[in-house]
N, CA, C and O of each residue as an XYZ file, in Angstrom:
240
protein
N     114.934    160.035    221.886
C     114.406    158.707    221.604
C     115.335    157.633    222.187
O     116.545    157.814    222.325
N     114.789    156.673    222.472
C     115.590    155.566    223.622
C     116.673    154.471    222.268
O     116.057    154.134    221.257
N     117.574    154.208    222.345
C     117.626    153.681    221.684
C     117.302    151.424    221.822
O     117.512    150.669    222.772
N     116.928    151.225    220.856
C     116.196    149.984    221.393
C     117.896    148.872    221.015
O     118.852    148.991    220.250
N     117.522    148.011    221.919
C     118.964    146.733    222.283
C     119.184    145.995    220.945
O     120.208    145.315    220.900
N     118.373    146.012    219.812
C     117.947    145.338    218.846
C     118.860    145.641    217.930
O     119.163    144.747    217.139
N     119.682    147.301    217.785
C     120.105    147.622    216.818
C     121.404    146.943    216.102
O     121.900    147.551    215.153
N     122.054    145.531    216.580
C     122.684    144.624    216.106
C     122.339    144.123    215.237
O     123.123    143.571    214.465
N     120.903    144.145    215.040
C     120.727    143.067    213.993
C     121.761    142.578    213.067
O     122.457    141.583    213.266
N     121.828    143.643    211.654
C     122.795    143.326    210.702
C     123.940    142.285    211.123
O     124.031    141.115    210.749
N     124.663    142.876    211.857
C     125.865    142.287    212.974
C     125.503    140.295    212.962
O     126.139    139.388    212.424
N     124.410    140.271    213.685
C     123.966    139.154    213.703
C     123.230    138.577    212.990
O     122.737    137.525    213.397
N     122.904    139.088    211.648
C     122.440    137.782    210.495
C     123.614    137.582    209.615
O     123.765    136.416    209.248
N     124.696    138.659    209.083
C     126.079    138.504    209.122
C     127.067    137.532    209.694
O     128.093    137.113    209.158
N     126.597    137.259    210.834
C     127.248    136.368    211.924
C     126.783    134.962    211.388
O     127.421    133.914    211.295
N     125.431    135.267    211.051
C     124.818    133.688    211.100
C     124.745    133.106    209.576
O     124.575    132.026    209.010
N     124.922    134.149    209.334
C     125.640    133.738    207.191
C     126.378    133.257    207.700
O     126.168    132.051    207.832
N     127.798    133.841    208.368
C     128.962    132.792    207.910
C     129.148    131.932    208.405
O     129.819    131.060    207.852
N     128.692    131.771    209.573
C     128.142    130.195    210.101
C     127.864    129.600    209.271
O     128.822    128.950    208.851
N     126.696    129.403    208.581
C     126.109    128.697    207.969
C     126.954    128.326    206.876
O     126.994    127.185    206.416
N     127.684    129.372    206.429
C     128.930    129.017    205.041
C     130.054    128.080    206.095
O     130.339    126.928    205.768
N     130.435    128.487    206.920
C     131.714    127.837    207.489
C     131.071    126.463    207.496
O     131.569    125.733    206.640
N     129.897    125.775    208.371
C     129.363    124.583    208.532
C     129.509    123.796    207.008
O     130.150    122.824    206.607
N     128.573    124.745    206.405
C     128.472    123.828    204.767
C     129.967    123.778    203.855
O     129.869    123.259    202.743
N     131.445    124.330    204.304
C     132.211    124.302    203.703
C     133.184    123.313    204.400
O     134.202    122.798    203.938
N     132.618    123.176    205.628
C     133.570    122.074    206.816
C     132.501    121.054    207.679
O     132.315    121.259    208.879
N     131.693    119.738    206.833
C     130.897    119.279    207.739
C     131.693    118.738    208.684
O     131.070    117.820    209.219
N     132.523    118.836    209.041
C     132.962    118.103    210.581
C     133.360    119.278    211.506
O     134.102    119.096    212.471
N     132.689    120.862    211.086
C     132.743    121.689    212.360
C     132.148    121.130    213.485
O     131.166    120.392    213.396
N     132.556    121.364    214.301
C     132.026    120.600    215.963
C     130.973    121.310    216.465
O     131.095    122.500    216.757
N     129.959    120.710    216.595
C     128.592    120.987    217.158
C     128.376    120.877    218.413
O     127.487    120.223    218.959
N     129.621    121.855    219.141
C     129.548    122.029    220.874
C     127.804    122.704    221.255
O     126.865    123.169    220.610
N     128.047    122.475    222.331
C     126.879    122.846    223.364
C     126.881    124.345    223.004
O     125.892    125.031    222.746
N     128.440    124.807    223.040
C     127.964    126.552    223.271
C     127.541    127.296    221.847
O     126.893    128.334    221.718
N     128.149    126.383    220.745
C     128.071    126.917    219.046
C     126.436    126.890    219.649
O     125.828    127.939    219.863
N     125.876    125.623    219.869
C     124.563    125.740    219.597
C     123.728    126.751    220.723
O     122.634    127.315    220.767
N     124.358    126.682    221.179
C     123.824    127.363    222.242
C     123.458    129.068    221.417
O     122.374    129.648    221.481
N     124.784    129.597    220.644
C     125.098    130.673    220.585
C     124.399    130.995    219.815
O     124.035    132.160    219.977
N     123.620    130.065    218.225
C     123.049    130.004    217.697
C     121.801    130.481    217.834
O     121.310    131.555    217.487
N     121.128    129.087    218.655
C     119.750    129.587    219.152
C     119.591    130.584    219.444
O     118.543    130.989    218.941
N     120.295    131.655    220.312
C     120.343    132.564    220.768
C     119.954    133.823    219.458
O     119.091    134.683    219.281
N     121.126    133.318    218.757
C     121.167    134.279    217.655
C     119.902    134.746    216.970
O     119.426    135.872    216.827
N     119.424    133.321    216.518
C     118.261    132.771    216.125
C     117.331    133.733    216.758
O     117.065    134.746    216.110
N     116.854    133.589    217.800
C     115.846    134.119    218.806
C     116.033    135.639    218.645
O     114.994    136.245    218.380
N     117.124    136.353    218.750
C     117.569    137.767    218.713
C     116.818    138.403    217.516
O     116.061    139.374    217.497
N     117.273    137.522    216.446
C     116.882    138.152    214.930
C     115.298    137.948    214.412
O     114.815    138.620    213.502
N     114.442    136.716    215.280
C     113.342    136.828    215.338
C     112.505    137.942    215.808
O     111.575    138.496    215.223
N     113.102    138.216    217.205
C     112.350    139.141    218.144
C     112.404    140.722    217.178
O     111.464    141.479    216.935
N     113.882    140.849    216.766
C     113.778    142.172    215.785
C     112.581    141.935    214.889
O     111.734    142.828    214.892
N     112.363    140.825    214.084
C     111.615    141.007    212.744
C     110.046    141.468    213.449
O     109.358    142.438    213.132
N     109.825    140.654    214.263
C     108.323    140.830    214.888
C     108.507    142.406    215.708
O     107.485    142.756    216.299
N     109.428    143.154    215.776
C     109.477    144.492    216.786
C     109.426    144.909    215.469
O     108.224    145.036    215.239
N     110.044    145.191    214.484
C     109.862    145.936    213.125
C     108.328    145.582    212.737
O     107.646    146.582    212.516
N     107.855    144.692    212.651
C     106.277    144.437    211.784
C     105.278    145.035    213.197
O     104.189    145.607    213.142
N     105.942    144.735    214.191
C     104.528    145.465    215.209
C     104.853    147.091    215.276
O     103.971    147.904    215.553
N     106.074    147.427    215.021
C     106.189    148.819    215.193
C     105.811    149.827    213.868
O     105.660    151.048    213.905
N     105.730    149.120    212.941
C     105.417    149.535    211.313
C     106.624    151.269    211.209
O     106.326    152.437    210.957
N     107.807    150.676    211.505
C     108.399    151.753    211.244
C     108.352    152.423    209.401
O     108.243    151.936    208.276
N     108.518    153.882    210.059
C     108.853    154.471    208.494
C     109.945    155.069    208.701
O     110.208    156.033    209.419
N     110.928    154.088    207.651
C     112.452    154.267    207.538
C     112.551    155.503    206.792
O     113.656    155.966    206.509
């Protein structure tokens, strides 16, 4: 079986918790181009998993 690029997930909603804690514990973290950048990204990654899990109807 192939393995699919996706299998980070955890990794990266982990990632994007503590973002979200670091921001709300320091509002003057700096909102560079690449944070956001890295974000969106993130963002987009953990979407594409949820919709590959609901179209694939895995049985865990």
């Amino acid at each position: 079986m192939q393995q699919h690029p996706f299998k980070v997930t955890s990794v990266m909603t982990d990632f994007l918790q503590l973002l979200a804690e670091v921001k709300e514990k320091t509002p003057s973290f700096p909102e560079t181009p690449q944070f956001r950048r890295c974000r969106k990204y993130l963002y987009k990654q953990k979407h594409q998993w949820q919709l590959f899990v609901r179209e694939s109807r895995f049985i865990w």
